[in-house]
CHARMM internal coordinates of N, CA and C (Angstrom, degrees):
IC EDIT
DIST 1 N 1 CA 1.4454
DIST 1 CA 1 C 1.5192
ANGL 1 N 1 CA 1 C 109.16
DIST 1 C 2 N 1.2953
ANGL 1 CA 1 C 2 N 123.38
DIHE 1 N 1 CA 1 C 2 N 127.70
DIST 2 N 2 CA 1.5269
ANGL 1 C 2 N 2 CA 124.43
DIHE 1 CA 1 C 2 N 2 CA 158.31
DIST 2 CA 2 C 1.7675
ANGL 2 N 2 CA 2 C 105.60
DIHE 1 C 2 N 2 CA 2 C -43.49
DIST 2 C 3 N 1.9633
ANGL 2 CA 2 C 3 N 87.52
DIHE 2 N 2 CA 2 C 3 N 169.32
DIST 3 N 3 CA 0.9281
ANGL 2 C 3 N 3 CA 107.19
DIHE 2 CA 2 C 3 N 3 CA 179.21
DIST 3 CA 3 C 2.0086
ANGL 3 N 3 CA 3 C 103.02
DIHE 2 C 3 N 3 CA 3 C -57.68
DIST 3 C 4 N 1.2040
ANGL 3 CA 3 C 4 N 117.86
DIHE 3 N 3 CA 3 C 4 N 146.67
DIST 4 N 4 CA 1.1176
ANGL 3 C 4 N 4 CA 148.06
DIHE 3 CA 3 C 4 N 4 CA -169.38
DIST 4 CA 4 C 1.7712
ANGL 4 N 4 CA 4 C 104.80
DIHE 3 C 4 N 4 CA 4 C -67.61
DIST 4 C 5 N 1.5240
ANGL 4 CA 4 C 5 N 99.03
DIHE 4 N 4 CA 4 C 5 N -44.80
DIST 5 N 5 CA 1.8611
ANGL 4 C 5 N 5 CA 112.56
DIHE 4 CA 4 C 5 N 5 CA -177.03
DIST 5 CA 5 C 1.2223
ANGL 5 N 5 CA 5 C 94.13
DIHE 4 C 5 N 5 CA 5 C -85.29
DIST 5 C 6 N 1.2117
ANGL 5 CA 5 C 6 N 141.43
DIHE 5 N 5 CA 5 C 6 N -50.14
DIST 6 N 6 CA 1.4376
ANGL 5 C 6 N 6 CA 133.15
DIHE 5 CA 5 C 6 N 6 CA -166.97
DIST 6 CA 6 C 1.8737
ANGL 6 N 6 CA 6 C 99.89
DIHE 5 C 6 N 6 CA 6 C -69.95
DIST 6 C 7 N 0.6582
ANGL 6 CA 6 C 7 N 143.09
DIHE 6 N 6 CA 6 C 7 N -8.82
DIST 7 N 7 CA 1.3720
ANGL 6 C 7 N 7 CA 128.29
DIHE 6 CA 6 C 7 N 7 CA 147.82
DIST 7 CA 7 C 1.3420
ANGL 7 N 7 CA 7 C 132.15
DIHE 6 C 7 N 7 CA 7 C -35.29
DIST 7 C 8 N 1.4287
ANGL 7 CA 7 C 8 N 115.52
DIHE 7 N 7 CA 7 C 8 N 172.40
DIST 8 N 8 CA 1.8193
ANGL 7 C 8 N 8 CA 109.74
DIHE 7 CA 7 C 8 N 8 CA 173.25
DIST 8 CA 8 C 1.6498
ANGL 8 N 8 CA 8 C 93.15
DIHE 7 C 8 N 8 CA 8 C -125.62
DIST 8 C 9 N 1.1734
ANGL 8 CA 8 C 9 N 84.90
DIHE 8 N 8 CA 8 C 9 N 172.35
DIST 9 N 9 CA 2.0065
ANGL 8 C 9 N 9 CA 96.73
DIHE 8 CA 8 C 9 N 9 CA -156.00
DIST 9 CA 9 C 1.7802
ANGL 9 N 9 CA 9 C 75.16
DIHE 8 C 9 N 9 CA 9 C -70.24
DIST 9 C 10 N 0.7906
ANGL 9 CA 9 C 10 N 123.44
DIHE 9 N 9 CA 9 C 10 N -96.34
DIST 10 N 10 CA 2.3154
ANGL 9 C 10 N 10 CA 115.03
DIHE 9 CA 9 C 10 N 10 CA -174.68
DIST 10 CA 10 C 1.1828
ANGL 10 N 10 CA 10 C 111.34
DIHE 9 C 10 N 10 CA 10 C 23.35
DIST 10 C 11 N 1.6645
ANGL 10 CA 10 C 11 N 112.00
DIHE 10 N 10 CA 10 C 11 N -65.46
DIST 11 N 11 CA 1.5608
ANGL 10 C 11 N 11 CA 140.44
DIHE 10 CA 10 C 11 N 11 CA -156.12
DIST 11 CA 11 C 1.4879
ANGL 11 N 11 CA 11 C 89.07
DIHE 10 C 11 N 11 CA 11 C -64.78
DIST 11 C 12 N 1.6190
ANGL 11 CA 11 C 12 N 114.95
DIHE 11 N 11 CA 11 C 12 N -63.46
DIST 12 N 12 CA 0.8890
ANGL 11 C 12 N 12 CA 131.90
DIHE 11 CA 11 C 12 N 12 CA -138.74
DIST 12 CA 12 C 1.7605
ANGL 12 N 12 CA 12 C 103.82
DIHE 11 C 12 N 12 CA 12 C -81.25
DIST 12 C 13 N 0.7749
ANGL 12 CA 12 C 13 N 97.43
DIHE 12 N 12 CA 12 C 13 N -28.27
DIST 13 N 13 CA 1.9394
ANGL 12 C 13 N 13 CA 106.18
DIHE 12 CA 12 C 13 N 13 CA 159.49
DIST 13 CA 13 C 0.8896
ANGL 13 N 13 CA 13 C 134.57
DIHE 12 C 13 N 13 CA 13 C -77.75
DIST 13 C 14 N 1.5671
ANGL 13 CA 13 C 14 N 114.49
DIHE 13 N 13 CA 13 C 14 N -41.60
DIST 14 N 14 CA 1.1751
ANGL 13 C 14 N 14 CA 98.86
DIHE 13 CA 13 C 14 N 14 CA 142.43
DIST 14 CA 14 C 1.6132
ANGL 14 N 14 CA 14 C 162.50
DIHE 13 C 14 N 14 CA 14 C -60.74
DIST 14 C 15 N 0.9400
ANGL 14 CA 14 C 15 N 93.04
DIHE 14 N 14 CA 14 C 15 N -26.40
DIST 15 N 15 CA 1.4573
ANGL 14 C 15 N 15 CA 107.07
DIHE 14 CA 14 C 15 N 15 CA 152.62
DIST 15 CA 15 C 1.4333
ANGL 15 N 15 CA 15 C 131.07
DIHE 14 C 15 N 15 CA 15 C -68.53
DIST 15 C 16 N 1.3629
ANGL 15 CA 15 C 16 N 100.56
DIHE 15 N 15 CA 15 C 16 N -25.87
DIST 16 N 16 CA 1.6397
ANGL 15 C 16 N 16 CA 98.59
DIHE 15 CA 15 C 16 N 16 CA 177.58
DIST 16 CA 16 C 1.9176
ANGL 16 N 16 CA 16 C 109.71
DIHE 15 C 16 N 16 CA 16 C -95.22
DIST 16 C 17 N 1.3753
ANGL 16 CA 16 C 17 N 88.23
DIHE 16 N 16 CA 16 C 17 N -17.63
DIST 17 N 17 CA 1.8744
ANGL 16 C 17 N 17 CA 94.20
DIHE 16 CA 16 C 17 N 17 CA 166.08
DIST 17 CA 17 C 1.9468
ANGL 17 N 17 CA 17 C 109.67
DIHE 16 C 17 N 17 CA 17 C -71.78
DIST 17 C 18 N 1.1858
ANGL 17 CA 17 C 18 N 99.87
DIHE 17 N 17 CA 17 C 18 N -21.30
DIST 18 N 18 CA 1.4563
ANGL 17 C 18 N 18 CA 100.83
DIHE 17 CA 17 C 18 N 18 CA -161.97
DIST 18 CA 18 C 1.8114
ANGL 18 N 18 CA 18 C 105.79
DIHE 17 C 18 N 18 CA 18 C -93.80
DIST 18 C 19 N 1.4801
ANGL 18 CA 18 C 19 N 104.43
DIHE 18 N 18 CA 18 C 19 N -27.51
DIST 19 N 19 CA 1.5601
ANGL 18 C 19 N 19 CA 125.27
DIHE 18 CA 18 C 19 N 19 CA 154.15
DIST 19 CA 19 C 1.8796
ANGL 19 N 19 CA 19 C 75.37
DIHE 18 C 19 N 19 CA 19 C 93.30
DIST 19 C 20 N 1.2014
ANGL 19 CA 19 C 20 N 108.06
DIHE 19 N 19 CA 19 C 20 N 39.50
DIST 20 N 20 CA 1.9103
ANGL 19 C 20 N 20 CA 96.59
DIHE 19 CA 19 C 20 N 20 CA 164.24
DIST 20 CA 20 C 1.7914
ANGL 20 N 20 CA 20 C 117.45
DIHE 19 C 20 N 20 CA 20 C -86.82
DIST 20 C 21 N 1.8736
ANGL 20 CA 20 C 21 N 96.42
DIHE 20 N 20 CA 20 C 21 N -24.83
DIST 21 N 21 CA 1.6618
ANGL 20 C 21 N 21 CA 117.24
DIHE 20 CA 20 C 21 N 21 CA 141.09
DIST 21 CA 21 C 0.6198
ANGL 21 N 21 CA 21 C 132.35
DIHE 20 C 21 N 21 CA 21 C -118.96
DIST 21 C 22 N 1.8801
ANGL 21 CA 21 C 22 N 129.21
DIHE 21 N 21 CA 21 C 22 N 150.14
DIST 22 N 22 CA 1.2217
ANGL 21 C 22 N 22 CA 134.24
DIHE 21 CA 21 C 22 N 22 CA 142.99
DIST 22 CA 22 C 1.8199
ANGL 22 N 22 CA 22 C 125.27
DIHE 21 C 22 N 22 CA 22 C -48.31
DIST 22 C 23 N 0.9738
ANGL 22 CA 22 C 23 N 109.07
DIHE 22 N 22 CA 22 C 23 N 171.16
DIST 23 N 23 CA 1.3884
ANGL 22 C 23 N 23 CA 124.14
DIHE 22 CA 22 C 23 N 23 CA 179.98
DIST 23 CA 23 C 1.4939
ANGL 23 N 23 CA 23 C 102.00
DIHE 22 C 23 N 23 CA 23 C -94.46
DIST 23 C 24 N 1.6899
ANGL 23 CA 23 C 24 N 128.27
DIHE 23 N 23 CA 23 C 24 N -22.09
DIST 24 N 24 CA 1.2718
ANGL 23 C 24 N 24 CA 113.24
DIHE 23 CA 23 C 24 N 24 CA 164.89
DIST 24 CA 24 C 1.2736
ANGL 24 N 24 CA 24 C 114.11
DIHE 23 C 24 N 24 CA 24 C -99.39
DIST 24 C 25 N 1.1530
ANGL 24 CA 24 C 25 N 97.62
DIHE 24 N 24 CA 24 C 25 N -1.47
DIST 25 N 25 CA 2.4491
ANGL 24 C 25 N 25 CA 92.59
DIHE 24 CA 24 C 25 N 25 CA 158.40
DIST 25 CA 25 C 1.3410
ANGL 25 N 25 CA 25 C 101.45
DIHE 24 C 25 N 25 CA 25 C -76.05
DIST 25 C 26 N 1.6304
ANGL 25 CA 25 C 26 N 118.54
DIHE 25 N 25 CA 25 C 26 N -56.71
DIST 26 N 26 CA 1.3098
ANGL 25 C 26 N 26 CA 103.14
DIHE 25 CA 25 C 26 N 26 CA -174.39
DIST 26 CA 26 C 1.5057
ANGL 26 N 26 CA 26 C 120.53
DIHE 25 C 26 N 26 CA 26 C -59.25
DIST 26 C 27 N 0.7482
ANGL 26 CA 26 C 27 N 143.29
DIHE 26 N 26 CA 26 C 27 N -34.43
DIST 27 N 27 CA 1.7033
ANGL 26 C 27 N 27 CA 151.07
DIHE 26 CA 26 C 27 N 27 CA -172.57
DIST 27 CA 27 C 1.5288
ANGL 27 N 27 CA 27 C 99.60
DIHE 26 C 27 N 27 CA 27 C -73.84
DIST 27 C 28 N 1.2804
ANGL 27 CA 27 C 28 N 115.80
DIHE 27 N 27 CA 27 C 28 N -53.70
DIST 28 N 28 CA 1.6229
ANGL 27 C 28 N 28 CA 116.50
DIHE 27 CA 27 C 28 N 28 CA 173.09
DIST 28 CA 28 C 1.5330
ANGL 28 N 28 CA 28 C 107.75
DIHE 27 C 28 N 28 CA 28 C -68.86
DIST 28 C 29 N 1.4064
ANGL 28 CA 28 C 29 N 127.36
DIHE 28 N 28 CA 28 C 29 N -9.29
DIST 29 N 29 CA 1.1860
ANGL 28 C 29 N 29 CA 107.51
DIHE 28 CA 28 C 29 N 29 CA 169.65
DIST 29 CA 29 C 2.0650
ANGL 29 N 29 CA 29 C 114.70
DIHE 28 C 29 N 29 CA 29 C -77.91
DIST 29 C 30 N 1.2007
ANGL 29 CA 29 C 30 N 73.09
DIHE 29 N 29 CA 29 C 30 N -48.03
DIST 30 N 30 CA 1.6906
ANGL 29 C 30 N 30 CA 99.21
DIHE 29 CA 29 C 30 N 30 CA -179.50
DIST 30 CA 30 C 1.9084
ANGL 30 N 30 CA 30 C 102.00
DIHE 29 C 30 N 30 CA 30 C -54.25
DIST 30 C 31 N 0.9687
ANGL 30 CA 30 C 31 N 125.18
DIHE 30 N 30 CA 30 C 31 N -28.44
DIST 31 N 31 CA 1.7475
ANGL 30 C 31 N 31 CA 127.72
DIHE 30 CA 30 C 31 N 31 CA -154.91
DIST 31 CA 31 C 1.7030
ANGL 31 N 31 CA 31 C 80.81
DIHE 30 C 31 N 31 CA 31 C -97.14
DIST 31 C 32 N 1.6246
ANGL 31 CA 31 C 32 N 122.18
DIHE 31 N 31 CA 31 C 32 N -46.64
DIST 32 N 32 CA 1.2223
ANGL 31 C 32 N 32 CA 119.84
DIHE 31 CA 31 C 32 N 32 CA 175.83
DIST 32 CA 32 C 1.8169
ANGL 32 N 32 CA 32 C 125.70
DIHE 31 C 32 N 32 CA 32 C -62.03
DIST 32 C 33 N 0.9858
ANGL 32 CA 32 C 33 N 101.67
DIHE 32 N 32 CA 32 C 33 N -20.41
DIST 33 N 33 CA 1.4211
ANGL 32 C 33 N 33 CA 112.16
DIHE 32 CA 32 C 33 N 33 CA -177.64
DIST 33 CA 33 C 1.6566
ANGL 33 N 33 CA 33 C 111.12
DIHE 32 C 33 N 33 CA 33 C -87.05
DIST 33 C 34 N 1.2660
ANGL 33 CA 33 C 34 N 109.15
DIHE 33 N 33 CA 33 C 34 N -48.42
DIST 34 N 34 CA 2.0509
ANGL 33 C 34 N 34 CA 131.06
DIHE 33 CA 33 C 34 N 34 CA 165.22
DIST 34 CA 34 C 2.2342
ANGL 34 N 34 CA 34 C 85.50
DIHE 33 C 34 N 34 CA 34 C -48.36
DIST 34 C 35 N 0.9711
ANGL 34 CA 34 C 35 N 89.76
DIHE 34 N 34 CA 34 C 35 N -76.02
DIST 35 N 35 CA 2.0224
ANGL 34 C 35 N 35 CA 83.43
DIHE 34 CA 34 C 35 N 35 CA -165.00
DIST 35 CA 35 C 1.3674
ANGL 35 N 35 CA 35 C 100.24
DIHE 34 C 35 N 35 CA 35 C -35.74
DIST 35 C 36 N 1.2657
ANGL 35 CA 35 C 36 N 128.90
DIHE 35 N 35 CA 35 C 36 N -81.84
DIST 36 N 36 CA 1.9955
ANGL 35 C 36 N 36 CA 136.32
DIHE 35 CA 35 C 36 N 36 CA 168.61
DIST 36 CA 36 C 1.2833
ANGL 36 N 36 CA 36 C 96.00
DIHE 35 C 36 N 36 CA 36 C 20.15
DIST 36 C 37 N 2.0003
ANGL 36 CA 36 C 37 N 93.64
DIHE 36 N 36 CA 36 C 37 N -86.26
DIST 37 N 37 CA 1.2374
ANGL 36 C 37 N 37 CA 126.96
DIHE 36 CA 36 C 37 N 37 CA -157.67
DIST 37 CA 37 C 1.4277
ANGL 37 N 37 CA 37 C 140.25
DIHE 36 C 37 N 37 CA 37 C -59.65
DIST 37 C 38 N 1.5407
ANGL 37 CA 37 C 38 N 90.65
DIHE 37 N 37 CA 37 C 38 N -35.31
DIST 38 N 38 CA 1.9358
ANGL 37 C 38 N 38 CA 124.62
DIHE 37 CA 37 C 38 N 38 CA 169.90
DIST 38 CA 38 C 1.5018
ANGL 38 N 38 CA 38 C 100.57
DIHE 37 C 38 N 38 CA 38 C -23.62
DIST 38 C 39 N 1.6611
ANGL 38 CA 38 C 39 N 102.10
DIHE 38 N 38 CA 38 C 39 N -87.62
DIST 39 N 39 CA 1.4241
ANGL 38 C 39 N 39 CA 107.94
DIHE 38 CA 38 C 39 N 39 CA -170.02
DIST 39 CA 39 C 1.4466
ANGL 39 N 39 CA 39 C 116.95
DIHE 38 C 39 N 39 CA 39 C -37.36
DIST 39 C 40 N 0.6334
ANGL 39 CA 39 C 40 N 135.26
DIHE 39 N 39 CA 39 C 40 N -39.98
DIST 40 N 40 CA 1.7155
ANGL 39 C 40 N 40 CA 143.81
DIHE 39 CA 39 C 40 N 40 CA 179.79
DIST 40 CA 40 C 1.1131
ANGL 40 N 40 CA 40 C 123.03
DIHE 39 C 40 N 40 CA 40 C -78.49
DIST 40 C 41 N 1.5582
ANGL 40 CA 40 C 41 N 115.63
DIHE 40 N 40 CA 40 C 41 N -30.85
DIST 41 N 41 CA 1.8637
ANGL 40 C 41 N 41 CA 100.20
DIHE 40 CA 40 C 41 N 41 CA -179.18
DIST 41 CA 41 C 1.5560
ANGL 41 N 41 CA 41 C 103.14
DIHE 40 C 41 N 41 CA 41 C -123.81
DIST 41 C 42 N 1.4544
ANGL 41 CA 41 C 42 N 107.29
DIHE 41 N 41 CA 41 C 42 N 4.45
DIST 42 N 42 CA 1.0389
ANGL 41 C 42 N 42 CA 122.46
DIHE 41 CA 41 C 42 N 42 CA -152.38
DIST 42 CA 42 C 1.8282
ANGL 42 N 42 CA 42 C 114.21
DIHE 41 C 42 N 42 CA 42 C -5.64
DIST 42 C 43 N 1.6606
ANGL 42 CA 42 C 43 N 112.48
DIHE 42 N 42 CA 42 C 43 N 88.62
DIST 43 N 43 CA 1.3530
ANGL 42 C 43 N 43 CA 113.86
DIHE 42 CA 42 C 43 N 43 CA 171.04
DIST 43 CA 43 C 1.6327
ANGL 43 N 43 CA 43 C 120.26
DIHE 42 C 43 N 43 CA 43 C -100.76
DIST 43 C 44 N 1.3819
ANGL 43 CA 43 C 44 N 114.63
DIHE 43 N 43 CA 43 C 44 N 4.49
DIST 44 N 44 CA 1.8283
ANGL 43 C 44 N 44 CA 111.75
DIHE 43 CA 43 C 44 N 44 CA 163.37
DIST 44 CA 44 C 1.4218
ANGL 44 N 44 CA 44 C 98.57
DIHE 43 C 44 N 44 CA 44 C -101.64
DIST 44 C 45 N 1.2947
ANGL 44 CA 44 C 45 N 97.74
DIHE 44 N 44 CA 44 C 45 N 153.21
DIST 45 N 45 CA 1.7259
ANGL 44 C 45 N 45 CA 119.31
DIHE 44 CA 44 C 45 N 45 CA 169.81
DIST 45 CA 45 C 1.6160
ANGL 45 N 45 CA 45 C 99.65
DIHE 44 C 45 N 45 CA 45 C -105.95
DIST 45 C 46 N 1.8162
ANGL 45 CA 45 C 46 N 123.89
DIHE 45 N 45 CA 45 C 46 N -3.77
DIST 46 N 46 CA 1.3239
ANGL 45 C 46 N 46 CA 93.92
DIHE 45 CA 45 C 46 N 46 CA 161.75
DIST 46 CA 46 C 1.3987
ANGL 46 N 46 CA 46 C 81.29
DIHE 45 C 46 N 46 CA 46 C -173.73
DIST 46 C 47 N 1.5132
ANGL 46 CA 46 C 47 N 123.38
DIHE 46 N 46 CA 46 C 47 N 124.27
DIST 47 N 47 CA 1.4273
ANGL 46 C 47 N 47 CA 129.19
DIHE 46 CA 46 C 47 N 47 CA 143.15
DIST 47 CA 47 C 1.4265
ANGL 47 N 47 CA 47 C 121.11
DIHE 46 C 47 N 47 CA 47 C -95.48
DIST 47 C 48 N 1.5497
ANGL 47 CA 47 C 48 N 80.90
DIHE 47 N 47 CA 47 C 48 N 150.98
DIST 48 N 48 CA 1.4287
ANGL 47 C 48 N 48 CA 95.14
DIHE 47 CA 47 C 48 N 48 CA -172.70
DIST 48 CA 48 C 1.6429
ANGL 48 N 48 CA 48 C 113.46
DIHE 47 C 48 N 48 CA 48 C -135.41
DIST 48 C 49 N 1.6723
ANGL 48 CA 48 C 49 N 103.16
DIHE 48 N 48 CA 48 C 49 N 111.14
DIST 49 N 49 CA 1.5938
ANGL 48 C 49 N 49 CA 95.46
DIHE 48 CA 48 C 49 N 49 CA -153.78
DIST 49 CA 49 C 1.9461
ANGL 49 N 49 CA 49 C 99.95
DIHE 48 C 49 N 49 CA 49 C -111.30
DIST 49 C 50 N 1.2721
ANGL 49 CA 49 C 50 N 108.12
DIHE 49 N 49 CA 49 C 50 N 36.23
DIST 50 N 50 CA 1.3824
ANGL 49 C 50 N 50 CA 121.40
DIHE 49 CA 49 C 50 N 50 CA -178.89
DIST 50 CA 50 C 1.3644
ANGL 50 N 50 CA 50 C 91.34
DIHE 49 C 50 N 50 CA 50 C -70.70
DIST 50 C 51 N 1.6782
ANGL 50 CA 50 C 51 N 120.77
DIHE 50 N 50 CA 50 C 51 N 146.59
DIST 51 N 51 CA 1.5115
ANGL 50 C 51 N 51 CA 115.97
DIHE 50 CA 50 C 51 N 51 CA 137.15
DIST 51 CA 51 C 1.2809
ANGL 51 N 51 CA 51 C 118.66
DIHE 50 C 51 N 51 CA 51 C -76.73
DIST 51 C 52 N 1.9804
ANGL 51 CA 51 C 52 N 101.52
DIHE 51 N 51 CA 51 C 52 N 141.83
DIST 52 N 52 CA 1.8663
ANGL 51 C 52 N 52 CA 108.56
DIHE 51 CA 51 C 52 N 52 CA 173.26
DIST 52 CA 52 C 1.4361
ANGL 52 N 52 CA 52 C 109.39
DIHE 51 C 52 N 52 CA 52 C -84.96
END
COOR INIT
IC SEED 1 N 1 CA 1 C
IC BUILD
């Protein structure tokens, strides 16, 4: 499977309708891609990658 973020929301529903993902793969994909990226475009003033 590709990266999880490089998907389109379609793809990306489907798969989570089909339960081939969770909603905390997808979110951990996405939280993994924000860390990468941070240093470089830096667009948060504060992440926060605790579980609630």
């Amino acid at each position: 499977m590709s990266n999880l973020s490089d998907l389109s929301v379609r793809q990306t529903l489907n798969l989570l309708q089909n339960g081939d993902i969770s909603s905390l793969e997808l979110t951990q994909s996405y939280l993994d891609r924000i860390q990468a990226l941070e240093p470089k475009i830096k667009a948060f003033i504060t992440l926060t990658l605790s579980p609630v």
